[in-house]
N, CA and C of each residue as an Amber inpcrd file, in Angstrom:
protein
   603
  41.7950000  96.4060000 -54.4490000  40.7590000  96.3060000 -53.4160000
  40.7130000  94.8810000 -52.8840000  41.0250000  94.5100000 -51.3870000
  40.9080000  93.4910000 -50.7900000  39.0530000  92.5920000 -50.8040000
  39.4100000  91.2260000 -51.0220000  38.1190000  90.7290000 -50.8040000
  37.6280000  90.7510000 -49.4900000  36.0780000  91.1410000 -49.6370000
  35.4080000  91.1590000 -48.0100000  35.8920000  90.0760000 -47.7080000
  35.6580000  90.3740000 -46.0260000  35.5990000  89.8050000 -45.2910000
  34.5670000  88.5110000 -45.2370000  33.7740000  88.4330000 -45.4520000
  32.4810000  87.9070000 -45.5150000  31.7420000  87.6550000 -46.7680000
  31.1750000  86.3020000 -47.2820000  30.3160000  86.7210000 -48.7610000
  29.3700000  87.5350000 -48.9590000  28.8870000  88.3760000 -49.6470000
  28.1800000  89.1870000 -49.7690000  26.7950000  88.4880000 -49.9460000
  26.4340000  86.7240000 -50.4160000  25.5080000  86.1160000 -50.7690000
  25.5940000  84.9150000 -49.8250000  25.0320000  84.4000000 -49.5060000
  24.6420000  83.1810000 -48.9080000  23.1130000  82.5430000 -48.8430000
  23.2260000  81.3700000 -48.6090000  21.9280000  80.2810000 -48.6300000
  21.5310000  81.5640000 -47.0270000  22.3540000  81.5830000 -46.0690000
  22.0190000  82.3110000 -44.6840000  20.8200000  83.6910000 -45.1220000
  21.9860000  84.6150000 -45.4250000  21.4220000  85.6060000 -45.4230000
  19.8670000  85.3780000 -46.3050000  19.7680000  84.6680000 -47.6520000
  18.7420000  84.3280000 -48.5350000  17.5940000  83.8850000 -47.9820000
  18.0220000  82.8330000 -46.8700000  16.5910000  82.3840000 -46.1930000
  16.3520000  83.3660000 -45.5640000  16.7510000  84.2390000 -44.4220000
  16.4760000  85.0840000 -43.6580000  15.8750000  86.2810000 -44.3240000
  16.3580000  86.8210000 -45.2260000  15.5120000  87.8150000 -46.1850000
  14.0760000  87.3050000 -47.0420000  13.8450000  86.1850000 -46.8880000
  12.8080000  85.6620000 -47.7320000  11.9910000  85.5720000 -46.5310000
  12.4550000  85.5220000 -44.8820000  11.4620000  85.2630000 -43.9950000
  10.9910000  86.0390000 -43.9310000  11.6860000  86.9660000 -43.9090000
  11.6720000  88.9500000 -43.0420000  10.3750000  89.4490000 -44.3010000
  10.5470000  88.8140000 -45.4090000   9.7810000  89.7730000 -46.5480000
   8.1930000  88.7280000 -45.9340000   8.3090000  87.3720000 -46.0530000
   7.1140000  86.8290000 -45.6970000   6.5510000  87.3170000 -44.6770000
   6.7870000  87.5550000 -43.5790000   6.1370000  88.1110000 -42.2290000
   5.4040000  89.3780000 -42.5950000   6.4210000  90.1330000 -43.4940000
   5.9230000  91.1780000 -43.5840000   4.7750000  91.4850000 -44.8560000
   4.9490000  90.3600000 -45.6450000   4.0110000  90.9510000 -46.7800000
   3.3450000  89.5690000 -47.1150000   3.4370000  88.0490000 -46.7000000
   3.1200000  87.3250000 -46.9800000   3.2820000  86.1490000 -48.0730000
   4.1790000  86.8650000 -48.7650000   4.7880000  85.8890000 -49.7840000
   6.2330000  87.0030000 -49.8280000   6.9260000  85.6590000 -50.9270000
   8.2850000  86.6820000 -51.2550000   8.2880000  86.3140000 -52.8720000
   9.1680000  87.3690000 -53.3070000   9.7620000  86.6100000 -55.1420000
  11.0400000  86.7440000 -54.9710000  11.5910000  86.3150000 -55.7050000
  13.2550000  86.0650000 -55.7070000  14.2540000  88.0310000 -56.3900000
  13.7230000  88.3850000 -56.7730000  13.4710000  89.7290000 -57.7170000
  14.0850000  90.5270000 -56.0120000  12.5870000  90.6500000 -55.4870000
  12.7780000  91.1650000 -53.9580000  13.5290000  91.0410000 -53.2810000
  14.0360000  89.4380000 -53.2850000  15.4430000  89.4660000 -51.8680000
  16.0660000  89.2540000 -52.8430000  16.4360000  89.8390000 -54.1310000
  17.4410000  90.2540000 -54.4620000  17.7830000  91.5230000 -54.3500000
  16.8710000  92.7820000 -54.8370000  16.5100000  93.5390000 -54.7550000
  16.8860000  94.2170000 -53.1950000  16.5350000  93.5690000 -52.2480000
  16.7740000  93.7700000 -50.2870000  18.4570000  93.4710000 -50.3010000
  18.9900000  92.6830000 -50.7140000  20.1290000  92.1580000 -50.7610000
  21.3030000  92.8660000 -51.3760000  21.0130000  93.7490000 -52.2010000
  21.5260000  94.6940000 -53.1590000  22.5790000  94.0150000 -54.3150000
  21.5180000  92.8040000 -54.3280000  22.5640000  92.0450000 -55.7270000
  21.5560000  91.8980000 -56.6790000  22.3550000  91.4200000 -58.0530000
  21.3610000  90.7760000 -58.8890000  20.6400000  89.5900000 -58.6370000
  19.4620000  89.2000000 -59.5790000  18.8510000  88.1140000 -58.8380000
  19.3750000  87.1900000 -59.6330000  19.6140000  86.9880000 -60.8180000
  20.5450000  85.8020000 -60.8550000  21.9350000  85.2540000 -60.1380000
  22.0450000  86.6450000 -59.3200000  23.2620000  85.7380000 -57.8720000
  22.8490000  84.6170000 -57.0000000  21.6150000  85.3090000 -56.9110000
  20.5380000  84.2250000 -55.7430000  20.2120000  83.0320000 -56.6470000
  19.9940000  82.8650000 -57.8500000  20.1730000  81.5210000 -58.3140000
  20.8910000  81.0620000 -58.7640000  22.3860000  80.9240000 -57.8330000
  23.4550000  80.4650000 -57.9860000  23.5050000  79.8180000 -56.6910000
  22.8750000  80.0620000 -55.8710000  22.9820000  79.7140000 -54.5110000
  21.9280000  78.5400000 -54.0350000  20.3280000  78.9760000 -54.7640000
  19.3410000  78.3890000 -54.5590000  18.6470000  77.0740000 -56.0410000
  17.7940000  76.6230000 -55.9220000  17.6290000  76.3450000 -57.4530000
  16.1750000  76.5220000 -57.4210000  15.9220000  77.9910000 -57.6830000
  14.9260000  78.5770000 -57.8130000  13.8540000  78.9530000 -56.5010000
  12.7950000  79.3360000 -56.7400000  11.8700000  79.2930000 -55.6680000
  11.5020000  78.4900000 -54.4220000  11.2910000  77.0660000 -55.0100000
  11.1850000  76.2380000 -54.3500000  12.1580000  75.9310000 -53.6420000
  13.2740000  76.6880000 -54.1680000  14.8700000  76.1480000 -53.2050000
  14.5200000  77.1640000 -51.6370000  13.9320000  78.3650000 -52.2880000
  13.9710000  79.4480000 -51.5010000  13.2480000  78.8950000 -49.9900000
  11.6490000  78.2970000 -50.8780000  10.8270000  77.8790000 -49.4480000
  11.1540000  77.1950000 -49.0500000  12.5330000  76.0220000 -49.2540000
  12.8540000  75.1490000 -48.2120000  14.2350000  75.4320000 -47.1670000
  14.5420000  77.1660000 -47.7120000  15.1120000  77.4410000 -46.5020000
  14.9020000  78.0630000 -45.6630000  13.2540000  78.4980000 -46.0350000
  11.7970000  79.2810000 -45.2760000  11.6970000  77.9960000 -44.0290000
  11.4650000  76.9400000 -44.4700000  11.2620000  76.0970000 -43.8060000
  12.1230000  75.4250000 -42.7880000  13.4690000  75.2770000 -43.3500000
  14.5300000  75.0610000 -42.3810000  14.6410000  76.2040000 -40.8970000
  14.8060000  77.6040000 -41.3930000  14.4930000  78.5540000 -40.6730000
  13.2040000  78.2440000 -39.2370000  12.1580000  78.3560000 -40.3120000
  10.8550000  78.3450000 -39.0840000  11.3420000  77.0480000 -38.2490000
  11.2950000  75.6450000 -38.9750000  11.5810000  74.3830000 -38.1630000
  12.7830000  74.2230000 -37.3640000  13.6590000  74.9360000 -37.4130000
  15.0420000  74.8610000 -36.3960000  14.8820000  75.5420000 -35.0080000
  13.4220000  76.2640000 -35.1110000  12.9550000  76.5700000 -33.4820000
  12.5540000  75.5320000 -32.7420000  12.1130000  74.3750000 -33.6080000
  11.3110000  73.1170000 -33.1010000  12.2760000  72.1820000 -32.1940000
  11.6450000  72.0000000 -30.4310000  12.5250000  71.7560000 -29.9610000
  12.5500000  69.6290000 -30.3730000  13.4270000  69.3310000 -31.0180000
  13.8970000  68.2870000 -31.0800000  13.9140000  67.2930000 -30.0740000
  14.5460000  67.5780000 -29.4570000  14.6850000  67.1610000 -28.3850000
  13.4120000  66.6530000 -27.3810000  11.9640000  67.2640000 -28.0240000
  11.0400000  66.5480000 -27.4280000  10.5110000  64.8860000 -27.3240000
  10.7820000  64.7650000 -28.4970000  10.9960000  63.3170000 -29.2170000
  11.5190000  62.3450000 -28.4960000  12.6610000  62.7720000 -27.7490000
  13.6460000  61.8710000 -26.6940000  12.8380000  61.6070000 -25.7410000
  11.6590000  61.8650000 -25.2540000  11.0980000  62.4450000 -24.2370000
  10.1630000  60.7710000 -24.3630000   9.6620000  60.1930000 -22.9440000
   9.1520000  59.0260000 -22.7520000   8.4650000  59.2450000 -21.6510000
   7.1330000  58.9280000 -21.7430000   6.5570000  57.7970000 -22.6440000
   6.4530000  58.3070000 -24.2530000   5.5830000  58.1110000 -25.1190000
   5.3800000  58.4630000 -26.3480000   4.0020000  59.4880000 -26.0430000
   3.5690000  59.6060000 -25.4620000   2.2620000  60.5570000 -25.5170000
   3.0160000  61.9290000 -24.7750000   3.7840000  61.4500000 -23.8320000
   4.4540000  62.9130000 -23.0550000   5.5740000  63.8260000 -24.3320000
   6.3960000  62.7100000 -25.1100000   6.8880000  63.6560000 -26.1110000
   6.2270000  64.0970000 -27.1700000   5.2170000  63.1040000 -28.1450000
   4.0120000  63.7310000 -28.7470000   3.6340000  65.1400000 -28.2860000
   2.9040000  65.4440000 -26.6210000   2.3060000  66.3550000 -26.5700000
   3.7060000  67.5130000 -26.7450000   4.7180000  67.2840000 -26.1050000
   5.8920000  68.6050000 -25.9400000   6.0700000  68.7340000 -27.4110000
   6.5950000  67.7390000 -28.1360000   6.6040000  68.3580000 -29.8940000
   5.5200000  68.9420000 -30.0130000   4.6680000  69.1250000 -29.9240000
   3.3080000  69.5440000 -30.6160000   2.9720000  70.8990000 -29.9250000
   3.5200000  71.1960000 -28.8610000   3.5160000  72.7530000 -28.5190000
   4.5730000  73.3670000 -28.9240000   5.3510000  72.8520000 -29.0350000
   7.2220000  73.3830000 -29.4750000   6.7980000  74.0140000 -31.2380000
   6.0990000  72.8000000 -32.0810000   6.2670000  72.7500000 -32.9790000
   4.9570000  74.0390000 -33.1950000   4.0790000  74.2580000 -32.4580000
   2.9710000  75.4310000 -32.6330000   3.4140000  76.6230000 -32.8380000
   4.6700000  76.6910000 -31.2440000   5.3210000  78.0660000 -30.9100000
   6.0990000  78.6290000 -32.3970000   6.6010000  77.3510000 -32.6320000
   7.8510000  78.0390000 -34.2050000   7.0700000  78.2750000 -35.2510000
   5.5370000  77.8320000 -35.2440000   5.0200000  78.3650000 -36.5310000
   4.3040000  79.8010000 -36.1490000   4.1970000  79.6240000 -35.0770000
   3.3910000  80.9370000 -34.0680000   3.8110000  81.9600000 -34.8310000
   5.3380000  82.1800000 -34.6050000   6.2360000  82.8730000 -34.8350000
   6.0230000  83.4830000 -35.9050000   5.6400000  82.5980000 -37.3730000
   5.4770000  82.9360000 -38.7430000   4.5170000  82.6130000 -38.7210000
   3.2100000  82.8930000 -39.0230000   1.9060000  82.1820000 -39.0500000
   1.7100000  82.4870000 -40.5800000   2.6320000  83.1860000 -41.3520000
   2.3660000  83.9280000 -42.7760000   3.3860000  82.7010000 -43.7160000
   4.3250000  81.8440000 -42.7880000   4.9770000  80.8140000 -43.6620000
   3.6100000  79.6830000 -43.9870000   3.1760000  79.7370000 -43.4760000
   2.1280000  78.4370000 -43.3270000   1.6530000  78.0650000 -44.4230000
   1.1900000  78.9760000 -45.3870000   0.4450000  78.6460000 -46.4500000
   1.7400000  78.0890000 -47.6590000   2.8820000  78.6990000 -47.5510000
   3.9940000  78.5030000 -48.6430000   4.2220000  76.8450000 -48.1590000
   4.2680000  76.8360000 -46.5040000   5.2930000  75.3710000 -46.1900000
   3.9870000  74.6270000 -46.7680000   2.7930000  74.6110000 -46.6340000
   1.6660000  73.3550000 -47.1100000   1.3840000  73.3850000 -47.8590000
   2.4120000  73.6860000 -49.3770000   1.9320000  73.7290000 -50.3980000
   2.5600000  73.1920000 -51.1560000   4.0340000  73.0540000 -50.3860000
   5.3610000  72.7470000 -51.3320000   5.9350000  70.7580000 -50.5910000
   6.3880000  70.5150000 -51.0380000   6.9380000  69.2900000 -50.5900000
   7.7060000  69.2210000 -49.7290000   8.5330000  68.3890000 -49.0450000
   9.0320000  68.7910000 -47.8760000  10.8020000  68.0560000 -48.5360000
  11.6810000  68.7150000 -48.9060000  12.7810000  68.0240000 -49.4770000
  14.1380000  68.4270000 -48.1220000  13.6380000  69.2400000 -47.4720000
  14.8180000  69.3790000 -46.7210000  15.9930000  68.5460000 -46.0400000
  16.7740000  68.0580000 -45.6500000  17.1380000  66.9350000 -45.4850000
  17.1860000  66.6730000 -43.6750000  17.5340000  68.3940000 -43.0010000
  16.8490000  68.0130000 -41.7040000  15.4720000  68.1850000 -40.9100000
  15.0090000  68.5580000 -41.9570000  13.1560000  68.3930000 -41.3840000
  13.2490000  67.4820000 -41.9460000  13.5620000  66.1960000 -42.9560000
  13.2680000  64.5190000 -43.2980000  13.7850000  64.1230000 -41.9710000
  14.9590000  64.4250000 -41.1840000  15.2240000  63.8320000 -40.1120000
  14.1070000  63.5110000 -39.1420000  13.7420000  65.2880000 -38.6860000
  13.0580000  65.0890000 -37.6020000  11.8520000  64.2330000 -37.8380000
  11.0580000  64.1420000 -38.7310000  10.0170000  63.1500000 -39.2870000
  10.7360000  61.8820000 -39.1150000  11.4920000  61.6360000 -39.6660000
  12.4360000  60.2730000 -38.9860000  12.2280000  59.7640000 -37.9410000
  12.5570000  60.6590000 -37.0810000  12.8530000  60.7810000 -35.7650000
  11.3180000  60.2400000 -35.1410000  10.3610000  61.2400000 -35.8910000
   8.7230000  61.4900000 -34.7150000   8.4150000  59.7850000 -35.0810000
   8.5640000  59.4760000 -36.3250000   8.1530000  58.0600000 -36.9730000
   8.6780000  56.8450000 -36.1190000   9.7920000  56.9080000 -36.1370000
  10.7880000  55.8230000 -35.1320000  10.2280000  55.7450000 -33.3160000
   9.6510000  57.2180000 -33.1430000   9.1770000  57.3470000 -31.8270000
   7.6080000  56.7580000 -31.4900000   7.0770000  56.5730000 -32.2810000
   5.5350000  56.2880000 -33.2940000   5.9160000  54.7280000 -33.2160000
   6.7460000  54.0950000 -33.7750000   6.9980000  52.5600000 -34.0180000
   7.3730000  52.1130000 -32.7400000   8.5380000  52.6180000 -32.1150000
   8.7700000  52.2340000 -30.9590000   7.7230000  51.8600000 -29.6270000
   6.4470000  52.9630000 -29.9150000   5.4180000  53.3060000 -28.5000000
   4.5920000  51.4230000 -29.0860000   4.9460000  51.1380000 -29.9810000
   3.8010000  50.1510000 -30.9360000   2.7180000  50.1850000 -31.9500000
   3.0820000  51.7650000 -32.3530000   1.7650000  52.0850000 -33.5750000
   2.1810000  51.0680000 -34.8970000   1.2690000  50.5300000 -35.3160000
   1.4000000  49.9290000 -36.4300000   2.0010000  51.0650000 -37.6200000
   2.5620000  50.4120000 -38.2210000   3.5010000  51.3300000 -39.9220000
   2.4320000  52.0640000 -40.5100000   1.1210000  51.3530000 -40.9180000
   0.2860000  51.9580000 -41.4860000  -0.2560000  53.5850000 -40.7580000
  -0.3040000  53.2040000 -39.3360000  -1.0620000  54.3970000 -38.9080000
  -0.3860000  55.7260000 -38.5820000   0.8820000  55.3990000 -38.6270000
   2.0710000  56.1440000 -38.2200000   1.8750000  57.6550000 -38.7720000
   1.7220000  57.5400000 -40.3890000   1.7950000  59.1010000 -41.1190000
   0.0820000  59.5810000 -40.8520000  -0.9710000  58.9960000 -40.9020000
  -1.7210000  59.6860000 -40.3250000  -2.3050000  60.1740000 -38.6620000
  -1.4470000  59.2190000 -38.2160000  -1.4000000  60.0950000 -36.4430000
  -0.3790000  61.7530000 -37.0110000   1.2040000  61.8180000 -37.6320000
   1.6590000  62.8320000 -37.6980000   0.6600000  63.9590000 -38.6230000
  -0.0270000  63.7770000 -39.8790000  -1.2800000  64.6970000 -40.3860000
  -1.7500000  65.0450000 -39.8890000  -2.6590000  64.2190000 -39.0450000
  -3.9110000  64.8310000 -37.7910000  -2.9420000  65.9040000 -36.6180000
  -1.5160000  65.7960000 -36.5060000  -0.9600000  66.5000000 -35.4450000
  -0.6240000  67.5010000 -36.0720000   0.1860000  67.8630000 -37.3010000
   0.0120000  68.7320000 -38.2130000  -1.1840000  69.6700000 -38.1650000
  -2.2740000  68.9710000 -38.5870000  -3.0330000  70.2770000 -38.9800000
  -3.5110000  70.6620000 -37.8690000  -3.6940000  69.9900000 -36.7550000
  -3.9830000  70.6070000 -35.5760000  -3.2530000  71.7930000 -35.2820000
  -2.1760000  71.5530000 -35.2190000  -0.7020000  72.4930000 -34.9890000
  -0.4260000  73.7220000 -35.6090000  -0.6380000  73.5600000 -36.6490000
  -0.5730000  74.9040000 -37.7040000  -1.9640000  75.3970000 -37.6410000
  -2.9240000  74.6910000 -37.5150000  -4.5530000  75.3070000 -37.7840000
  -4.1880000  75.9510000 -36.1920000  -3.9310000  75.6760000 -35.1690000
  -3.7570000  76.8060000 -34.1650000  -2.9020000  77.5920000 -33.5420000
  -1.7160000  77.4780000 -34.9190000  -0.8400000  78.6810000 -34.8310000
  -1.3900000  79.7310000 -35.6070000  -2.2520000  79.2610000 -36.7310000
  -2.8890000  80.7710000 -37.2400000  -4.1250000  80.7850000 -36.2570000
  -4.2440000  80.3360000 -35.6440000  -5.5180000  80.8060000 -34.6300000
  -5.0290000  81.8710000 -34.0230000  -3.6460000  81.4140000 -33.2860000
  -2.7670000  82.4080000 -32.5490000  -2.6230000  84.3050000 -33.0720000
  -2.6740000  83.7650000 -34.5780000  -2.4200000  85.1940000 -35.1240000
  -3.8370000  85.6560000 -35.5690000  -4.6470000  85.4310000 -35.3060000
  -6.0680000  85.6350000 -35.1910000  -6.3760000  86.6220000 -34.3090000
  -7.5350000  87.6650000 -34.4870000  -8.0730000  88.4710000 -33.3330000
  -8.3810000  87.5110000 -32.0030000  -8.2320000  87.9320000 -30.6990000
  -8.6260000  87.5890000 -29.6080000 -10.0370000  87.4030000 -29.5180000
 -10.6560000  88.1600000 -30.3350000 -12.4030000  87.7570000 -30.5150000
 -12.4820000  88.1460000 -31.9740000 -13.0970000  86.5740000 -32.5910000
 -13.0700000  86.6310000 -33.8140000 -14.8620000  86.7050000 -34.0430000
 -16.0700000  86.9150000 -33.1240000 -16.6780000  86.6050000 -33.2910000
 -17.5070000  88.5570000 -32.9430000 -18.2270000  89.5820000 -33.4290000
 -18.4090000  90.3280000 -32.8740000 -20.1980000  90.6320000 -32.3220000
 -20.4340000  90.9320000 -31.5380000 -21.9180000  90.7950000 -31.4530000
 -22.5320000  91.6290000 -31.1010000 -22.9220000  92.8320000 -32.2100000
 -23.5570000  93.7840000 -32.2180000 -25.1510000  93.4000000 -31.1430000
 -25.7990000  92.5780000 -31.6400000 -26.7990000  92.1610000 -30.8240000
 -27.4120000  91.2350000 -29.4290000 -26.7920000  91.3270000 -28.5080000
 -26.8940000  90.4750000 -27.1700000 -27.9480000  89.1880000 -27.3650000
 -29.4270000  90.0470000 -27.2180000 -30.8710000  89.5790000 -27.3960000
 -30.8050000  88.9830000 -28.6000000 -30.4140000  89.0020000 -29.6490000
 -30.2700000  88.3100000 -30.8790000 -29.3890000  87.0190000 -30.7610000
 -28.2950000  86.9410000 -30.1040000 -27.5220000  85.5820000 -29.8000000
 -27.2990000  85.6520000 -28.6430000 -27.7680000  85.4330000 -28.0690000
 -27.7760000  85.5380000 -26.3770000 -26.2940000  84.4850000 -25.5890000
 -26.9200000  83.1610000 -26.3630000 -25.8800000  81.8760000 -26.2500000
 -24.3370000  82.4480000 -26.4000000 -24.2380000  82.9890000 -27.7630000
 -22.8790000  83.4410000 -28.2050000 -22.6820000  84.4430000 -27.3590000
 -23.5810000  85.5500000 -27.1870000 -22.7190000  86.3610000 -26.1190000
 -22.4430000  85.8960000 -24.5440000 -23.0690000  85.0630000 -24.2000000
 -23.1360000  84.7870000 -22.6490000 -21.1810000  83.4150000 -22.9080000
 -21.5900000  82.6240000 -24.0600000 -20.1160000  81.9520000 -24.0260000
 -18.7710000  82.3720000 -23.9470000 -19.0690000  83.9550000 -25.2610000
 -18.0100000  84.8140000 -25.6500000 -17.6820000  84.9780000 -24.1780000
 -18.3560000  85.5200000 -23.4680000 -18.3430000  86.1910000 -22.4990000
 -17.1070000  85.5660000 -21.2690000 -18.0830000  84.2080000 -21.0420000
 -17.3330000  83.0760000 -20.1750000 -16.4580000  82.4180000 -20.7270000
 -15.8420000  82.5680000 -22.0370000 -14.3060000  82.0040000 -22.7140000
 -13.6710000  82.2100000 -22.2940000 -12.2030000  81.2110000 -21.6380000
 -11.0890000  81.5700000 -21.4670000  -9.7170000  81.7930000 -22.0910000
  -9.3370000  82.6420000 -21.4730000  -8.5280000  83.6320000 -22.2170000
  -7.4660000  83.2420000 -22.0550000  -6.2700000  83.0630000 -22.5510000
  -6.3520000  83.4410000 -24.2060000  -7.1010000  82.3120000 -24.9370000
  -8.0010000  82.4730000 -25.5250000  -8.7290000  81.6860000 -26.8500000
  -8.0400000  80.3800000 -26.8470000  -7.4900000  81.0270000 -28.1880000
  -6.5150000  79.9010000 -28.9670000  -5.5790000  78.8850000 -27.8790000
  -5.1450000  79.4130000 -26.7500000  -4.2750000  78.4880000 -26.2040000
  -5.1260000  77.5840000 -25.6760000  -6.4630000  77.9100000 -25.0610000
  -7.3490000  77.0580000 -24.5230000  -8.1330000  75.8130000 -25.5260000
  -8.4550000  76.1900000 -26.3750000  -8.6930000  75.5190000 -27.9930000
  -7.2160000  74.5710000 -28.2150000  -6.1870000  75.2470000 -28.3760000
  -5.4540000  74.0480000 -29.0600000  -5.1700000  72.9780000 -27.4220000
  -5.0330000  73.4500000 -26.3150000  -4.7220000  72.2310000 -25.4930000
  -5.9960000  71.3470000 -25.6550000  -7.5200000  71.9890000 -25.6770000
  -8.4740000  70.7010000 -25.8280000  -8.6830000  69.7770000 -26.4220000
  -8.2120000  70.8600000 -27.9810000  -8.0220000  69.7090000 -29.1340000
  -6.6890000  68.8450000 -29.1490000  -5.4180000  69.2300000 -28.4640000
  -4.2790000  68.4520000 -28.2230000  -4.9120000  67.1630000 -27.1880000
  -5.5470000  67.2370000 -26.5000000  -5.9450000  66.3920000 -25.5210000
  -6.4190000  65.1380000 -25.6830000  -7.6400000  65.3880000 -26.2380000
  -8.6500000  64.9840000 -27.2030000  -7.6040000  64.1660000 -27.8120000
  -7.2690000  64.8450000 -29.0170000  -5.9840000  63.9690000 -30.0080000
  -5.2600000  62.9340000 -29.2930000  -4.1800000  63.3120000 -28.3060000
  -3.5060000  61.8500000 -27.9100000  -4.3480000  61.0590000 -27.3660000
  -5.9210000  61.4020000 -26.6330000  -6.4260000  60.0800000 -26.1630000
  -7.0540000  59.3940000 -27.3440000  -7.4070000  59.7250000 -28.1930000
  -7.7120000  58.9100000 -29.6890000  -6.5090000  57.9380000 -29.8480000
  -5.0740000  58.9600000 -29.9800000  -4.0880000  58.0080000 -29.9080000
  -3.4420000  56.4290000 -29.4110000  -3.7680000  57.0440000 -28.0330000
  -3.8550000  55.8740000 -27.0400000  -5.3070000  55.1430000 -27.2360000
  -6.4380000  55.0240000 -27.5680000  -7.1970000  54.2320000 -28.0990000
  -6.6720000  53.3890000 -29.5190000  -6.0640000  53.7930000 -30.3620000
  -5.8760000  53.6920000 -31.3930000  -4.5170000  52.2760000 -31.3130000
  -3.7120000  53.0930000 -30.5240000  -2.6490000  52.0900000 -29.4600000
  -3.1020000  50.5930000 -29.1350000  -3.9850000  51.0330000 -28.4630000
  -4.2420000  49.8260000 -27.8630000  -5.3240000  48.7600000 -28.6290000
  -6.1660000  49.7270000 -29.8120000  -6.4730000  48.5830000 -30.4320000
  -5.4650000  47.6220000 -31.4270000
C-alpha cells in the first residue's frame, strides 16, 4: 500500500478542527479533535505540546484575519483606528475563542510580531515606552468586549413595561442600528482622542 498523498495529521488540520469544535461548542479537548480527526490522541501530541499548544494555533488562526497591514498606515491614529476594526472583525468571526485567547499567554511567534509591529508604531507617533502596553490593553479590551457585543442579541435589553421605564423604552427605541457597531465606533473615538491627549502631554 502506497503512502498518502498528504499527512493524515498536521499542526493545519489540528488548529482548524479545534476552531470548528470552539464555534460550535465553546471550548475543545484534545480527545475530540482527535476523535473528529479519526486518529488517536496521542498523534495530536506529537504535533502539539499539549493544550496550550492547541490554543495557540486557535489563535494564530483567528489573528491571521487581522489586517496587518493597517499598522503601515500614517498618521498613527489613522492606523490605530483601521487595526482596531480589522482586529474586531477577526474576533467577530469567533466571539467563542475569546475567553480561551484571554486566558492563556500569548507565545506565538507571529502574533509577538504583530505586537512588535503595533509597539514600534506607538514609539515612532512619540508615545513614551511606559505608556505604550497600556494604550494596546485599553484597545484590546475595547475590541474583543465589542466583538462579543457583536454576537450578542440586537436588543439585549427587553421591556415588558413602557410606563415603568419610559427613558429605556423611548432610547431603545431611538438606538441606532446596528447597536454594537454604533457603541464600538463611540468608544473607538473617544479612545484615540484620550490618545492624542495623552500624546501630547
Amino acid at each position: 500500500m502506497g503512502r498518502p498523498s498528504r499527512a493524515l495529521l498536521d499542526k493545519e488540520r489540528i488548529g482548524a478542527t479545534a476552531l470548528a469544535l470552539v464555534d460550535e461548542h465553546g471550548d475543545f479537548s484534545v480527545p475530540q479533535i482527535a476523535k473528529r480527526l479519526g486518529v488517536q490522541t496521542a498523534s495530536v501530541y506529537h504535533h502539539v505540546e499539549g493544550r496550550g499548544g492547541v490554543v495557540e494555533l486557535l489563535r494564530e488562526r483567528v489573528v491571521a484575519a487581522i489586517d496587518a497591514t493597517a499598522l503601515d498606515l500614517r498618521p498613527w491614529d489613522t492606523a490605530l483606528t483601521a487595526w482596531a476594526r480589522s482586529y474586531r472583525a477577526a474576533f467577530a468571526a469567533h466571539p467563542r475563542t475569546i475567553p480561551l485567547l484571554t486566558t492563556s499567554p500569548v507565545r506565538e511567534p507571529r502574533v509577538l510580531t504583530a505586537y512588535e509591529q503595533a509597539l514600534g508604531m506607538l514609539v515612532e507617533a512619540g508615545f513614551a515606552l511606559p505608556d505604550t502596553m497600556p494604550v494596546l490593553t485599553a484597545l484590546e479590551n475595547l475590541v474583543l468586549g465589542s466583538a462579543l457585543d457583536l454576537a450578542a442579541p440586537e436588543t439585549m435589553w427587553e421591556v415588558a413595561d413602557e410606563n415603568a421605564t419610559p427613558l429605556l423604552a423611548a432610547a431603545l427605541a431611538a438606538s441606532p442600528v446596528p447597536r454594537a457597531d454604533a457603541a464600538f465606533e463611540l468608544a473607538l473615538a473617544a479612545f484615540v482622542e484620550h490618545c492624542r491627549r495623552l500624546l501630547a502631554a
